[in-house]
C-alpha positions as CSV (number, residue, x, y, z in Angstrom):
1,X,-23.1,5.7,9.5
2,X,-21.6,9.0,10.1
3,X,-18.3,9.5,7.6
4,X,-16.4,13.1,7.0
5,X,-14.3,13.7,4.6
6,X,-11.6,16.7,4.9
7,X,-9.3,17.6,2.6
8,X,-9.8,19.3,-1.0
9,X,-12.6,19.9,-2.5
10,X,-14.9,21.6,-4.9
11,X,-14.4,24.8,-5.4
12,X,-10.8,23.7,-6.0
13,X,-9.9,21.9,-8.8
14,X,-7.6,19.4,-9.2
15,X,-7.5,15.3,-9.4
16,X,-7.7,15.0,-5.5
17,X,-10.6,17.6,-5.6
18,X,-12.9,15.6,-8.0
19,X,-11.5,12.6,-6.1
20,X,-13.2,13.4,-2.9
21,X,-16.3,14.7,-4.5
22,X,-16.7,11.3,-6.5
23,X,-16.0,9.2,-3.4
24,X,-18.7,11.6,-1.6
25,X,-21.1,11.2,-4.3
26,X,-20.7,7.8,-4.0
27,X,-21.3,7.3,-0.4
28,X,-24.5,9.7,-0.7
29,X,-25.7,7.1,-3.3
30,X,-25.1,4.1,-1.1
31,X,-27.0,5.6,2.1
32,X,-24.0,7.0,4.0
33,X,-24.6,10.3,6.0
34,X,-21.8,12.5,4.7
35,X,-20.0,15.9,4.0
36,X,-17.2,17.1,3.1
37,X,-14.9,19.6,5.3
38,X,-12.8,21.7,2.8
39,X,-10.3,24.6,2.6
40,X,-11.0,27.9,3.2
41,X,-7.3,28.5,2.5
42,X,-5.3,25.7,0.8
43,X,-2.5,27.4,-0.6
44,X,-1.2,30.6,0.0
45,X,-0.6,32.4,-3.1
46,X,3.1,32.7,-3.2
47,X,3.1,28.2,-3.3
48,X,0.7,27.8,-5.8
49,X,2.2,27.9,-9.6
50,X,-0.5,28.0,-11.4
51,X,-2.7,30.8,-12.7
52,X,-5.9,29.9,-10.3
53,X,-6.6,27.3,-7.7
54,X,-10.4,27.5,-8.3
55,X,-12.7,25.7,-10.6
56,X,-15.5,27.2,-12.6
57,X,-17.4,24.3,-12.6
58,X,-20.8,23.4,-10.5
59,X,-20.7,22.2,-7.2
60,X,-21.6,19.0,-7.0
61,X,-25.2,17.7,-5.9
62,X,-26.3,15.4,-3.1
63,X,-23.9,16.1,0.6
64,X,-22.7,19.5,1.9
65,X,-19.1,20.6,1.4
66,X,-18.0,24.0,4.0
67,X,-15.3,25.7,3.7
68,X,-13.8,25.9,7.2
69,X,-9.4,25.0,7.0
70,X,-6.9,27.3,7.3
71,X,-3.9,25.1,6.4
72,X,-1.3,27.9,8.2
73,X,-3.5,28.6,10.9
74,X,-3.0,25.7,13.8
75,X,-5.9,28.2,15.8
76,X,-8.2,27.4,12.7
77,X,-6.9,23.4,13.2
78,X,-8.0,23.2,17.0
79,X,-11.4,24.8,15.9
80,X,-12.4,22.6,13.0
81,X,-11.3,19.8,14.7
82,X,-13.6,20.7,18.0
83,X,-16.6,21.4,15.4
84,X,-16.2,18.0,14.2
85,X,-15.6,16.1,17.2
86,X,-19.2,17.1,17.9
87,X,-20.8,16.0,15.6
88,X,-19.6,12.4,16.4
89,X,-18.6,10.3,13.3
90,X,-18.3,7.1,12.9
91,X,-14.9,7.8,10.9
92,X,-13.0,10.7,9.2
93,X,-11.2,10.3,5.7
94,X,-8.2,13.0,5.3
95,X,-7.3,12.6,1.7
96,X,-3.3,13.2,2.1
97,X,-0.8,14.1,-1.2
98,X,1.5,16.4,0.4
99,X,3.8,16.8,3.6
100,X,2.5,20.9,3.8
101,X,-0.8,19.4,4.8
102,X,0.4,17.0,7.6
103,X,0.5,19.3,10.5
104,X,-2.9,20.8,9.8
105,X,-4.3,16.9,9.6
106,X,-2.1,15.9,12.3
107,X,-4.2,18.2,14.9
108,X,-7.5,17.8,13.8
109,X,-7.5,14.3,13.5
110,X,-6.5,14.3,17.3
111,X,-8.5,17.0,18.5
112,X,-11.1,14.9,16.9
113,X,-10.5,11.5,18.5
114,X,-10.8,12.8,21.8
115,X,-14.1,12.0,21.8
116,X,-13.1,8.4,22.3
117,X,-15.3,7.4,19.1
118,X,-14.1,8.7,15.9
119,X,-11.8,7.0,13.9
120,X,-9.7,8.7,11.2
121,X,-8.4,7.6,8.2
122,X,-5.8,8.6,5.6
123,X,-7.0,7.9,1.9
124,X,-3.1,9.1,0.8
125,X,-2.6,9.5,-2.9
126,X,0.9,10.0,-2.7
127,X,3.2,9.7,0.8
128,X,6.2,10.8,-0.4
129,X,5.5,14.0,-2.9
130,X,6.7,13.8,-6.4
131,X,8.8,16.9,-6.0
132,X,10.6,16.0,-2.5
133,X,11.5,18.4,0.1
134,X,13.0,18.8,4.2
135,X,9.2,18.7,5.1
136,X,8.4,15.2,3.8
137,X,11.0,13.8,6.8
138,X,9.8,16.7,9.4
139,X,5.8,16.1,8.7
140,X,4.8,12.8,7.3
141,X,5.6,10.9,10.0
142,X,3.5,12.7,12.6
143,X,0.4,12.5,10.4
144,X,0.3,8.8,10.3
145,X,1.6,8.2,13.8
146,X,-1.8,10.4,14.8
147,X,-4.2,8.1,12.0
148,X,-5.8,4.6,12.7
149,X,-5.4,3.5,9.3
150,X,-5.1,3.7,5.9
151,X,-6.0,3.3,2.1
152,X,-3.4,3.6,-0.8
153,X,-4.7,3.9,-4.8
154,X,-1.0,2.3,-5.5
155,X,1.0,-0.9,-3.8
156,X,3.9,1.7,-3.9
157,X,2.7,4.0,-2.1
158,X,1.4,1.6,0.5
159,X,5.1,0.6,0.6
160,X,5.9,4.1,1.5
161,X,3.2,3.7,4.5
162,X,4.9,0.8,5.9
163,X,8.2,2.6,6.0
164,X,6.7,5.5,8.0
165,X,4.3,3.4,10.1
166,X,6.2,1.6,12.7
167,X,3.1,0.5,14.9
168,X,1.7,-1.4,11.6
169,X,-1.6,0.5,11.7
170,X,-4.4,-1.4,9.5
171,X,-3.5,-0.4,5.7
172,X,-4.7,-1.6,2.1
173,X,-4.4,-0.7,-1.0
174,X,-7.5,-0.2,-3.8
175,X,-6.9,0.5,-7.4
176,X,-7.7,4.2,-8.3
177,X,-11.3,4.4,-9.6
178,X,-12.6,5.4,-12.9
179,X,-13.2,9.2,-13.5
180,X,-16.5,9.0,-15.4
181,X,-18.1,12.3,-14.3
182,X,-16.5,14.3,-17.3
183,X,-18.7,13.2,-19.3
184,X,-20.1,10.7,-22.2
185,X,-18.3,8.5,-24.6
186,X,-18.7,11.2,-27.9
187,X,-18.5,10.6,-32.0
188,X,-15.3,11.5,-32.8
189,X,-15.9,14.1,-35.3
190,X,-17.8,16.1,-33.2
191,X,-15.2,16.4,-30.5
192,X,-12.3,17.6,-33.3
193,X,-15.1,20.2,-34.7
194,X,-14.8,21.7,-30.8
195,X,-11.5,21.8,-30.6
196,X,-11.3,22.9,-34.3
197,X,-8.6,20.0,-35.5
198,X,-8.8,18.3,-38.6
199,X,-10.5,15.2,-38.6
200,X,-8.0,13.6,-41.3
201,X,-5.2,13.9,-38.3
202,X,-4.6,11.1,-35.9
203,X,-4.2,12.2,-32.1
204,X,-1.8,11.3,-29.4
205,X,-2.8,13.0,-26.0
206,X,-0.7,14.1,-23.3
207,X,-3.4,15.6,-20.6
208,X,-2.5,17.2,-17.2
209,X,-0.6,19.8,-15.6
210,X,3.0,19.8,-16.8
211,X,5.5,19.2,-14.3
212,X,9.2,17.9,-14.7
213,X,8.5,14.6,-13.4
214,X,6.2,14.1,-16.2
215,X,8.3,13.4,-18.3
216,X,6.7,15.4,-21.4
217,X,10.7,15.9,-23.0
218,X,10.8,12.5,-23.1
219,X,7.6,12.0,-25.4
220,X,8.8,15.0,-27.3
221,X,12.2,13.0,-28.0
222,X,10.0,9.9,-28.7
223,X,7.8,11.8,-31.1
224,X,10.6,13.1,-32.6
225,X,11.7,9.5,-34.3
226,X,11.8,9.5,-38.0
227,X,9.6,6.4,-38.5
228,X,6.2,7.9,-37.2
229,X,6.5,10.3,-39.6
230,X,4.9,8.0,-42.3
231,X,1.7,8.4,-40.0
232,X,-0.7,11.2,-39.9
233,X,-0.4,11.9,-36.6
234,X,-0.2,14.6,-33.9
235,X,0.5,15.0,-30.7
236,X,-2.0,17.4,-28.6
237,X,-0.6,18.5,-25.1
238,X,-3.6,19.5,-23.1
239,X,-2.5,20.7,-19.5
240,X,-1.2,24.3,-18.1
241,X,2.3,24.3,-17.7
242,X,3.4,24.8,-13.8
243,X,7.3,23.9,-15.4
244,X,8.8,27.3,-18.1
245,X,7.2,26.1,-21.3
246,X,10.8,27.5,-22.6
247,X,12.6,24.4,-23.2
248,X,9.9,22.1,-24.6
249,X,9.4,24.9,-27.2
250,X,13.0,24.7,-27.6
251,X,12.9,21.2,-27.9
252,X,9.7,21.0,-30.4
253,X,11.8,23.7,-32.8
254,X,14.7,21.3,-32.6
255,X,13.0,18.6,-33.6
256,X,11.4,20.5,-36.1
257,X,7.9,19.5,-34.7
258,X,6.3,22.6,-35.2
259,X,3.6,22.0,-37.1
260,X,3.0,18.7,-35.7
261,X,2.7,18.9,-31.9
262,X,-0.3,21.7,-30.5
263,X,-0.1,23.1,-27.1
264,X,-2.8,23.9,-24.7
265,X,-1.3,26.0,-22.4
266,X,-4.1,25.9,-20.2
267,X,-6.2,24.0,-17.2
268,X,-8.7,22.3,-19.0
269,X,-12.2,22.8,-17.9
270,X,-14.3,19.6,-16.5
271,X,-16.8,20.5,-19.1
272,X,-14.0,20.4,-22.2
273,X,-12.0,17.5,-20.4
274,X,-14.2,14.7,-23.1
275,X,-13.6,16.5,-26.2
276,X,-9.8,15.7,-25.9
277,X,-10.6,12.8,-24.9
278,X,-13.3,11.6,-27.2
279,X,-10.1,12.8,-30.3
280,X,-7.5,11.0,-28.8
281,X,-6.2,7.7,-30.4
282,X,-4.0,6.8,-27.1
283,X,-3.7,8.8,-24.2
284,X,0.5,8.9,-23.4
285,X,1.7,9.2,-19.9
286,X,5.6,9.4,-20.1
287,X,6.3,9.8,-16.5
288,X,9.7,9.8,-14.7
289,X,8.6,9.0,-11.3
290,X,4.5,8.4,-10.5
291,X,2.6,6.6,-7.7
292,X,-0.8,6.5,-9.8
293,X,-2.7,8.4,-12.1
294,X,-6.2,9.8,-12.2
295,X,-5.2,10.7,-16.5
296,X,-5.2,7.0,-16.7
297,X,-8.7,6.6,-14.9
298,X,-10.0,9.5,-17.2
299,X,-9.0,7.6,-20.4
300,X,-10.6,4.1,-19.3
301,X,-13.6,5.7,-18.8
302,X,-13.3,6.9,-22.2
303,X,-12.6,3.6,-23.4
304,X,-9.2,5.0,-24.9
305,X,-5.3,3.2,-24.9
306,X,-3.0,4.1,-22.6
307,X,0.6,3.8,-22.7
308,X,2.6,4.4,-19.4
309,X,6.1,4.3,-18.2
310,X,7.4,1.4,-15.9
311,X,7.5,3.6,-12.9
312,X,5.6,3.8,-9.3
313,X,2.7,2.4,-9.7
314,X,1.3,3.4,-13.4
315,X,1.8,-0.5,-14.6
316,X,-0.6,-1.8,-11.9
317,X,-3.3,-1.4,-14.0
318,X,-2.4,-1.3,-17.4
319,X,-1.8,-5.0,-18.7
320,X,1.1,-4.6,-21.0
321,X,-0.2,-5.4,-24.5
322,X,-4.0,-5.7,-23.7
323,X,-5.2,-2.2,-23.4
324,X,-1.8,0.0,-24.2
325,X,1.8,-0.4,-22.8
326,X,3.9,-0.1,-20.3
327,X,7.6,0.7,-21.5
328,X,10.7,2.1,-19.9
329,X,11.3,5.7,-18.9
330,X,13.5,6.3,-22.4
331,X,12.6,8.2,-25.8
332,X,13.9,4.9,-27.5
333,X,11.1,2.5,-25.9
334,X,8.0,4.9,-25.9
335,X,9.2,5.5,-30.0
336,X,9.1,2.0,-30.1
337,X,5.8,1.3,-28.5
338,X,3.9,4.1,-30.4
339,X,5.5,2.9,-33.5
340,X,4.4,-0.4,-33.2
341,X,0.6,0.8,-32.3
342,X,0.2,2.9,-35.5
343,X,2.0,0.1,-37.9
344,X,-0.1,-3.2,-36.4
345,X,-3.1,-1.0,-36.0
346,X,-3.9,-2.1,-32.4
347,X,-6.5,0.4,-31.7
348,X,-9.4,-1.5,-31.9
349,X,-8.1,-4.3,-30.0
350,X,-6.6,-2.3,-27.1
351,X,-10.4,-0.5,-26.8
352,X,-11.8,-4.0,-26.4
353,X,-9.4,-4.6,-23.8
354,X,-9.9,-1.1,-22.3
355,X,-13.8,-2.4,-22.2
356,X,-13.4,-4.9,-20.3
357,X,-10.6,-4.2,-18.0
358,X,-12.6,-0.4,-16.8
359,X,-14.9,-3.1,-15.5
360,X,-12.4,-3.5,-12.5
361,X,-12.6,-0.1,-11.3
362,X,-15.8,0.7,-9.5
363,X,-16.3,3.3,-6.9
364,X,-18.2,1.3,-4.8
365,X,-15.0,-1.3,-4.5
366,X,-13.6,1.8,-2.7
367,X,-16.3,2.6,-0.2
368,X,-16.7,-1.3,0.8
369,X,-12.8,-1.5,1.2
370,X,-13.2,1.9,3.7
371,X,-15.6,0.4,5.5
372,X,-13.9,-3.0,5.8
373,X,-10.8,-1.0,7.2
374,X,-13.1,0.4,9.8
């Protein structure tokens, strides 16, 4: 078996990067001959808000990843997809989040299948984009009318491949792995000495880039609420911020939360990403609008609670009440929710849930559904 995968990749970083390099490393352990086709330009610098695009950490070991798309050049497109097309696969994965890549898959998938052999699949995390624009209606459509098929890590987003996919192309949906490549489950105290916090604090986390459809001013409101003040606890905000950090400033100085919420203005390194973690009492994820979440993935693997918003599709895999919750989009209901985790001391029992619910979430239920679909 023949597979490639092309899409991002190390050296970028990113969820979707350590996506396909987990998914690679895990069809390298099951036998699979594969690499991974990545970018040799992903963004161009005046689209990308954040300070790098590149990660410092190691490549990873065990299947080649070169560096070959252009994704404004549709020269570059016909090239890789002619380089690929000869080396015959039995299947190419495009991992798809965005309607700026479509045009760019679009051709190489069919330069690629005019060999009559190859099939191509999209592994999409999201269809639609969080942050919509003109170019989700002008470029989606053509990316799945040119794939064979199609996995989804959410049932909502595989209800957003329906509506595009008129010819009812073979679809399904698989529940987003764990991320357990950051690292070991660590003692507590030795993760707050890295991060220098005080280990007679409690920690709520809120990890990941922050973007307006987070939802991090709701948290900020929920935090805010008088009765959690009877708790020692914190809140640590771990992510660099691709929204003006202006008005959550102005919105922790409002609440007077100054001393009580710490910022981390910054991406976190894979090799840090366990010490905040390994600190954190529940991991908080108070999104507006989501399909899924690697954060969520991160924290099972660290055995922590999650709560999550009733949106897309973050409840899918958090059973309300075993392993965290899952509460509406409103300050009032995530208040209530970590409220009610700090005074019934439900800590333990969500990690015992979180034990045996991470079970679920294998990476080789992933390559055997990829395989199926083929």
């Amino acid at each position: 078996m023949k597979i490639i995968i092309v899409g991002t990749s190390h050296p970028y970083r990113g969820g979707i990067a350590a996506f396909t390099d987990r998914l690679a490393t895990e069809f390298a352990k099951e036998g699979v001959d594969i690499e991974v086709v990545t970018f040799k330009l992903q963004y161009p610098s005046l689209l990308f808000p954040g300070k790098t695009q590149y990660s410092d950490a190691k490549a990873p070991e065990g299947f080649p990843i070169t560096r070959k798309v252009n994704s404004i050049n549709p020269l570059n497109w016909r090239k890789v997809g002619k380089e690929i097309r000869k080396k015959n696969p039995d299947l190419v994965i495009f991992t798809y989040w965005m309607s700026f890549f479509a045009p760019c898959f679009k051709k190489i998938a069919k330069v690629v299948k005019k060999n009559s052999h190859t099939k191509c699949i999209g592994l999409i995390h999201n269809m639609i984009p969080h942050e919509k624009s003109v170019l989700d209606k002008w470029f989606a459509p053509g990316f799945v009318k040119a794939i064979d098929g199609f996995v989804t890590l959410s049932k909502s987003v595989l209800d957003d491949v329906q509506s595009l996919d008129k010819a009812g192309k073979p679809r399904c949906f698989v529940p987003h792995p764990l991320y357990d490549h950051y690292g070991k489950i660590m003692d507590r105290n030795e993760a707050l000495k890295q991060l220098d916090l005080d280990e007679n604090q409690r920690y709520l986390l809120f990890f990941g880039l922050v973007r307006a459809y987070k939802g991090l001013d709701l948290l900020l409101d929920a935090f805010a609420d008088a009765r959690l003040r009877k708790y020692p606890v914190k809140l640590v905000i771990a992510g660099e911020f691709y929204d003006d950090p202006k008005p959550y400033l102005e919105q922790i100085e409002k609440h007077n939360l100054q001393d009580l919420v710490i910022i981390e203005n910054q991406y976190i390194n894979d090799i840090d990403v366990k010490y905040y973690f390994n600190i954190a009492d529940m991991v908080v994820q108070p999104y507006k609008s989501a399909t899924q979440s690697g954060v969520t993935q991160v924290a099972y693997h660290f055995e922590k609670p999650v709560l999550v918003t009733n949106v897309g599709g973050l409840g899918e895999i958090i059973p309300n009440g075993k392993v965290g919750y899952v509460v509406e989009p409103k300050p009032s209901s995530i208040a209530d929710a970590l409220v009610d985790f700090y005074e019934n001391d439900r800590y333990d029992t969500f990690v015992e849930g979180v034990k045996d619910e991470k079970k679920k979430y294998q990476w080789s239920n992933m390559t055997e559904a990829i395989l199926k679909l083929l």
